[in-house]
C-alpha positions, -999 to 999 in steps of 0.1 A, spaced: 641 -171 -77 643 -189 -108 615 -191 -141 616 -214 -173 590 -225 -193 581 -262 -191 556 -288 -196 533 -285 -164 524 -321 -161 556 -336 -174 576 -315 -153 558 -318 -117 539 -350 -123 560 -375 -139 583 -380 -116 580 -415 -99 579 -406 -63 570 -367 -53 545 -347 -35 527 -316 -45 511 -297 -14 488 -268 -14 494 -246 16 466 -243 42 468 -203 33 459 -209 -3 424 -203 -14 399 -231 -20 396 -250 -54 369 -225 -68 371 -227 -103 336 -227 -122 326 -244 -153 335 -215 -173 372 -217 -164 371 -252 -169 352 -250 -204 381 -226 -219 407 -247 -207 393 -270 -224 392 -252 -255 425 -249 -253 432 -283 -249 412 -288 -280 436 -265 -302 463 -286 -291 451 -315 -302 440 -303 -340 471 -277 -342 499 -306 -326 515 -272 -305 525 -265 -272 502 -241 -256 506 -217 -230 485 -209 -198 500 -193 -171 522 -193 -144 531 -209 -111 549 -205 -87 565 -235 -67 586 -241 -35 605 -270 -27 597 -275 11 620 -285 39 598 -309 51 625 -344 47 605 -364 67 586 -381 35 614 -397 17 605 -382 -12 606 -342 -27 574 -321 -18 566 -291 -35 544 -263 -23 525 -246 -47 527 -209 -38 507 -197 -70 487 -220 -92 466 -243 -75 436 -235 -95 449 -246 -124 470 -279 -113 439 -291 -96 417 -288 -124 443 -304 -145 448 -336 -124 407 -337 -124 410 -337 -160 435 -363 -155 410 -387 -135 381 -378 -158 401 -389 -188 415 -423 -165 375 -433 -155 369 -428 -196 395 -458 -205 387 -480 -173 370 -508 -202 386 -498 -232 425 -483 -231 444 -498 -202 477 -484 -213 463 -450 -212 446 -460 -181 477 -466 -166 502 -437 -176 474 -414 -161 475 -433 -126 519 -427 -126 509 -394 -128 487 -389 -105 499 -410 -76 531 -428 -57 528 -463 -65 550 -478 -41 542 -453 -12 516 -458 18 483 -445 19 493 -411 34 513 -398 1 500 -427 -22 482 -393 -42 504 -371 -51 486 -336 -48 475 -326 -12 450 -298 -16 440 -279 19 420 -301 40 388 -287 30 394 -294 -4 412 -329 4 384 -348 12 364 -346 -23 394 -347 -42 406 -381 -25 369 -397 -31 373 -386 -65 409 -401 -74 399 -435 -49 363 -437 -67 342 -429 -43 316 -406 -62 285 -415 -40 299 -399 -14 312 -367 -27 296 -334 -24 276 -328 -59 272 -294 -57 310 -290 -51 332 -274 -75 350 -309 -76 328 -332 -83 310 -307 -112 341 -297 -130 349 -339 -130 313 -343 -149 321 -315 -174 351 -328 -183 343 -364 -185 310 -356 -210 335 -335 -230 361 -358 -233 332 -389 -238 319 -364 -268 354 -366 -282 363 -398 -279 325 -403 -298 337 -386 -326 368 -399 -330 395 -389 -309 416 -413 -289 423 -412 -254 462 -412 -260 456 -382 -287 441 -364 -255 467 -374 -226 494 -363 -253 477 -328 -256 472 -325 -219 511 -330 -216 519 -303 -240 506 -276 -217 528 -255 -209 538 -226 -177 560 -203 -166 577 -219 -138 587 -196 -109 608 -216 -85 614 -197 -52 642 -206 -24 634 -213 11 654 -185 33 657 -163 2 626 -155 -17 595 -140 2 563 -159 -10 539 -139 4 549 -107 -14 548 -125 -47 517 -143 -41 498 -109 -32 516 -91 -67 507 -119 -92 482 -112 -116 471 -142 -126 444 -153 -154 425 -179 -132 398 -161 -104 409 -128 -84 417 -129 -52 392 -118 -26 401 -102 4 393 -133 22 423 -151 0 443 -122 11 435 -123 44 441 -158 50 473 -153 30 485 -129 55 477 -151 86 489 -186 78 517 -177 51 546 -168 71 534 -187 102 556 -224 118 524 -230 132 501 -226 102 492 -258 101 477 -259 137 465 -225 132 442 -237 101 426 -261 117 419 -245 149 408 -215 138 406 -206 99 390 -240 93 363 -232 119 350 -197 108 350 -213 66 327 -238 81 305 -213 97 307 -189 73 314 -201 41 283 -219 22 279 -230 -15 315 -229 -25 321 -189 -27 339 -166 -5 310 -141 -9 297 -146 30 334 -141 39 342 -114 21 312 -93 39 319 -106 70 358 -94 67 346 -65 55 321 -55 87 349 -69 113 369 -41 98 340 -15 103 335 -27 137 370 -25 148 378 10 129 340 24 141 343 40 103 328 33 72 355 11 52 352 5 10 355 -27 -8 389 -23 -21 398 -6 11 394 -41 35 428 -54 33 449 -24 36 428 -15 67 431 -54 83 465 -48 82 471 -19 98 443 -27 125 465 -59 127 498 -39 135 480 -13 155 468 -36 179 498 -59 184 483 -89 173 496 -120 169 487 -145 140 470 -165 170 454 -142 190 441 -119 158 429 -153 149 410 -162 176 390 -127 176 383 -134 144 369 -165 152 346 -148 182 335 -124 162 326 -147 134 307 -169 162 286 -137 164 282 -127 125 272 -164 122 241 -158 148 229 -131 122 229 -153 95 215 -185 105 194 -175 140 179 -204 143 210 -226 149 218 -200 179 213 -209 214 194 -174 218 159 -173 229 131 -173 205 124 -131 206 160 -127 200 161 -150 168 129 -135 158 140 -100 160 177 -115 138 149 -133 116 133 -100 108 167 -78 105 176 -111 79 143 -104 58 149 -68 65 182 -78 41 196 -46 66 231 -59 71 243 -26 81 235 -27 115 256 -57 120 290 -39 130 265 -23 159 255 -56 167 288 -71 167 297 -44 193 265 -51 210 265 -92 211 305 -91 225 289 -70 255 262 -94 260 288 -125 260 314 -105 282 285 -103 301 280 -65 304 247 -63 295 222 -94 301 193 -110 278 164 -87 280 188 -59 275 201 -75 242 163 -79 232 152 -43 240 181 -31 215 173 -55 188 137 -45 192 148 -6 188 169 -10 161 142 -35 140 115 -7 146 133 16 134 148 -1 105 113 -13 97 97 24 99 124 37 76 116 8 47 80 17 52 89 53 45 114 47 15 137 62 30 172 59 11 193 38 30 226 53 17 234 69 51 228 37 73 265 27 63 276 55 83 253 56 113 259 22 124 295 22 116 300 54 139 270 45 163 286 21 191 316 47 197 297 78 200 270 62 223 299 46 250 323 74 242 311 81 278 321 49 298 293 53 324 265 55 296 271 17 302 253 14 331 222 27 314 230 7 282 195 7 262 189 42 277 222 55 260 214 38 227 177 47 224 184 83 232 206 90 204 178 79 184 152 102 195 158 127 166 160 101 140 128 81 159 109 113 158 120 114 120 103 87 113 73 91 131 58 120 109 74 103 75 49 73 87 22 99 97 22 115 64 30 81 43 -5 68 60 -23 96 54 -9 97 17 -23 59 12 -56 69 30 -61 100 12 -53 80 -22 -85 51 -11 
């Protein structure tokens, strides 16, 4: 391992012919307009103070790969930042398209190969997700990029911010110059010596925190040969059911209920990752086969969330439509238990829809009631393993399941009795 301070885009982009790569295990671009607002802030001290200024860290890799011709980089730590940077870049390059062609042109060296093919002609790969916007950003093509991506929005910022400048006064040179004088903490790792993985999980950065989904996906693709086949067949699939409008929020719950449905326990927050891993370990899987579970089970979670787009029969997406308006994502570890029987074929359709009925009824008798819903956590975490804990309470599936709620049904029963004759008493 080796760190020295230099000039980010000096250093990694001026060189005439290079590639920068983000690994497939690396977040997605996800900064907002509030990081890009303070780095812009900063930009703008440069430019009045004429100083270097400092803003983080990354941490690089040069890679094996010598197939290109040219050096590739992997950018271990850091994406956020040198993404948003080169979309500065291009914001800045659009802004002197009619009016400074020098500028216009220093800004496309850095950004791509110019005597390269079309493959590596741009010299930052982001993941694939990520890929396609920022290529129909740098080739032009803003009519067909997502709007609502974090891309595309942060290019709009920065291009009205820089057009405000360059209205008051500022040149475009004045701009590029202060964008150069950036500077990092370069951490250079070695292949064969340095482990990225540990130093990726134990940097604290000052760009956005990483989720347990970051960490997870860390942990699955990092140290993998195969990681780039293993994205696309498997981690690229459950983002695109699972991940809408550009968070990790969707994710992160569903991570965090694969965990309580695999340890039949209640799990914290901060508690996910630590308790992936060791159900990881304790089950002997592979980055493949842990993998594809994950993408089964998220097949499932997705059926929850959007039951509509399932292939279910209309009673069963009614009864997920209700649980959804219910907003009663508790019960999903049960379910996830419950909907892997169904397509192992264990149990059959009208099965499945008598337990969804049970469990709606009695979710919807309990909002009626106000009951506190602090204990639900616990019941459905613990509720699939001590129903089957007998193996032959299979056979009578809904039987087993709807007598451990008879206390609980009862429960709510005379809560509902009295709650009616409350309101009726109250007319």
């Amino acid at each position: 391992m080796k760190a020295d301070t230099f000039n980010i885009i000096q250093r990694l982009f001026d060189t005439s012919q290079m590639i920068l790569k983000i690994p497939v295990y690396q977040r997605n671009y996800d900064w907002t307009e509030g990081n890009v607002r303070r780095l812009l802030e900063d930009v703008e001290n440069v430019i009045k103070n004429k100083q270097q200024y400092f803003i983080g860290a990354i941490v690089y890799m040069e890679s094996d790969n010598n197939d290109l011709g040219m050096p590739e980089f992997l950018i271990i730590d850091g994406q956020q930042r040198i993404t948003t940077l080169t979309i500065l870049l291009q914001a800045l390059k659009d802004l002197c398209v009619q009016s400074d062609q020098q500028v216009l042109e220093m800004i496309d060296s850095l950004l791509t190969n110019k005597y390269s093919s079309d493959e590596y002609k741009i010299k930052l790969k982001p993941i694939k997700s990520d890929n396609i916007q920022y290529e129909r950003l740098l080739n032009g093509n803003l009519d067909d990029m997502d709007y609502n991506g974090h891309i595309y929005k942060n290019y709009k910022i920065a291009k009205n911010i820089f057009s405000n400048w360059i209205n008051n006064g500022i040149k475009p040179i004045e701009i590029l110059l202060a964008l150069k004088k950036l500077q990092v903490v370069g951490i250079s790792l070695k292949s064969g010596e340095d482990d990225p993985q540990i130093i990726f999980e134990s940097i604290n950065s000052t760009g956005v925190a990483l989720t347990n989904t970051d960490l997870i996906r860390n942990f699955l693709l990092m140290g993998d040969q195969d990681q780039d086949k293993l994205f696309e067949e498997y981690w690229l699939p459950i983002e695109n059911k699972l991940r809408k409008n550009n968070n990790n929020e969707t994710l992160d719950l569903f991570f965090r209920q694969y965990v309580i449905t695999k340890s039949n326990s209640t799990i914290t927050e901060r508690k996910v990752y630590s308790s992936f891993i060791n159900l990881f370990r304790v089950n002997n899987f592979t980055h493949e086969s842990q993998l594809k579970e994950l993408n089964m089970y998220a097949n499932i979670y997705a059926t929850f969330l959007y039951p509509n787009n399932s292939n279910y029969n209309d009673k069963i997406k009614g009864y997920l439509l209700d649980l959804k308006q219910l907003k009663q994502s508790t019960c999903y570890p049960f379910l996830m238990h419950v909907f892997k029987d169904y397509e192992n074929k264990i149990i059959d359709e009208e099965t499945l829809s008598k337990v969804l009925s049970l469990i709606t009824i009695y979710l919807i008798r309990r909002s009626i009631c106000n009951v506190p819903t602090n204990s639900l956590n616990t019941l459905f975490a613990y509720l699939y393993v001590r129903v089957f804990k007998v193996t032959n309470n299979k056979n009578k599936y809904y039987e087993s399941i709807n007598k451990s709620f008879v206390f609980n049904r009862r429960l709510m029963r005379l809560l509902l009795f009295f709650f009616l004759r409350c309101v009726i008493r109250d007319r």
